[in-house]
N, C-alpha and C positions, 0 to 999 in steps of 0.2 A: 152114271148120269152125264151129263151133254156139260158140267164144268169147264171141262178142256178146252173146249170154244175160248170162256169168257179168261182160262189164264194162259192161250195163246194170245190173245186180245193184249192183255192186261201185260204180257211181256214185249210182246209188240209196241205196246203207248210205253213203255219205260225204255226201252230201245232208242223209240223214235225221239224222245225226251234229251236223253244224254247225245243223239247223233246234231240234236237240234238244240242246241239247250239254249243260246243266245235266243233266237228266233219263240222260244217256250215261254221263257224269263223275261225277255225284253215285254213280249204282247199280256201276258199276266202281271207284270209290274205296273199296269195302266191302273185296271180293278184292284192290284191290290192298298195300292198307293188311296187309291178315292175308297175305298172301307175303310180306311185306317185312318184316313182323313175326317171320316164323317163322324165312324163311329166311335174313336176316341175325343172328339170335339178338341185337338192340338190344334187343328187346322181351321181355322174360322171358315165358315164356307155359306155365303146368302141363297137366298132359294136357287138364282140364276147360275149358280157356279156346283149346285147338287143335284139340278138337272142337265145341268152339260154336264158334269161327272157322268151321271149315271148314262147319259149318250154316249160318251167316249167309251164308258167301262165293254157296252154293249157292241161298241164298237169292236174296239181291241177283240173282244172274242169270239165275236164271227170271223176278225183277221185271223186268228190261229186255226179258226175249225174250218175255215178255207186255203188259207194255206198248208195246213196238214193236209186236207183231203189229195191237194195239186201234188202236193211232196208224195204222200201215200202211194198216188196212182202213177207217179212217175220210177218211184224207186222198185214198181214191180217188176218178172220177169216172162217175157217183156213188155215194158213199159205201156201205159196206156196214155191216152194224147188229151183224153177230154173224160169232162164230168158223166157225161152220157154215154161213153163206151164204158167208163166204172158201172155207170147206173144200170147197162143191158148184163153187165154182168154181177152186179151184187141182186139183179131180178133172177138172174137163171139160178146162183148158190142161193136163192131163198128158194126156189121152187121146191115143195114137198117139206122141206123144215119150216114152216112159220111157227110151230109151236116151239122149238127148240129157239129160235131166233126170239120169241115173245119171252121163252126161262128166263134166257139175260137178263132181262130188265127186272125179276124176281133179284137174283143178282144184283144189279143195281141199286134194288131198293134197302135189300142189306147191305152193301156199301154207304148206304145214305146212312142209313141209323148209327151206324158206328162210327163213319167219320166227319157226322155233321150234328147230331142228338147226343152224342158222348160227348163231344166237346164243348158243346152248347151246356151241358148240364152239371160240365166239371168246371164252367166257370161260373155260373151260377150257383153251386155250391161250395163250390170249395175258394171261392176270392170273395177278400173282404169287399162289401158295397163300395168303399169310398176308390177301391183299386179295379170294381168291376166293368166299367167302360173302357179304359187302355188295356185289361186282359183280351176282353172281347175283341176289341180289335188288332192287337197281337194276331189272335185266333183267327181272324177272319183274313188279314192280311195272308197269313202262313198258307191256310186253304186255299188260298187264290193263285198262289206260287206252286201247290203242289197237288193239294184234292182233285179242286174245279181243274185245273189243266190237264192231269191223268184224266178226271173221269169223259174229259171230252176226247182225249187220246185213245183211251180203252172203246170208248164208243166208233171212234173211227176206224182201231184194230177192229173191232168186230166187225165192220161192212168191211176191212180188206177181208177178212175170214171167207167173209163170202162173194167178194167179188173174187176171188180166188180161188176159190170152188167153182164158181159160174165160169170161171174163165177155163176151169179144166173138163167142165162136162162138152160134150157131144152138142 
């Protein structure tokens, strides 16, 4: 099966993680800070200060899936200069895989169920009600530091995957 892909990806974004880790930490400590803010309700927070949360959070993470892409396409061999010479070449490594390229996201969605439905379900069952909003957001805070960051890291290994292919073909 075409796995190999998603746990070259997937060792890739843990790579990229520890080489980066201030730069990973710092831009998910944004989101995880405003879930844990919200969803624990420690942090008082009026309508205007849960929609600028939620701008910022949105923020901070387009800065990492942009700055990883820059990082990505900088640290390959050799290097590429802009988003559109990745992009002519994660277009050539998809040519003829799109179906292999579309598995991943089968992939993906069993990373979902397991690391966002398990958790979700082990705090609803198994924490008392009166402790279940500071679990949850425990929970949610944690995922933001390590899930949601890999899985957008994993997501960016896979386009080096294939911009790395497209960069090797003819």
């Amino acid at each position: 099966m075409y796995t190999h892909i998603s746990l070259e990806a997937l060792l890739w974004a843990l790579s990229f993680y520890g080489r980066h880790l201030v730069l990973v930490l710092g831009l998910s400590l944004v989101p995880a800070l405003q879930r844990f803010g919200t969803v624990s309700g420690l942090i008082p927070m009026g309508p205007f200060a849960g929609r600028a949360g939620e701008v910022l959070t949105a923020a901070a993470r387009l800065g990492l899936i942009v700055a990883a892409l820059v990082l990505m396409l900088r640290e390959l061999n050799p290097p590429m200069t802009s988003l559109r010479e990745g992009w002519r070449g994660f277009e050539a490594g998809l040519e003829g895989r799109v179906g292999v390229f579309l598995l991943q996201f089968v992939l993906l969605a069993l990373a979902f169920a397991v690391f966002d439905l398990v958790p979700t379900w082990a705090v609803a069952s198994l924490v008392a009600e009166e402790s279940r909003a500071l679990a949850t957001a425990i929970v949610l805070a944690v995922k933001n530091l390590t899930v949601i960051a890999l899985t957008f890291l994993w997501l960016i290994g896979l386009a080096r995957f294939f911009v790395v292919s497209g960069a090797l073909s003819p």
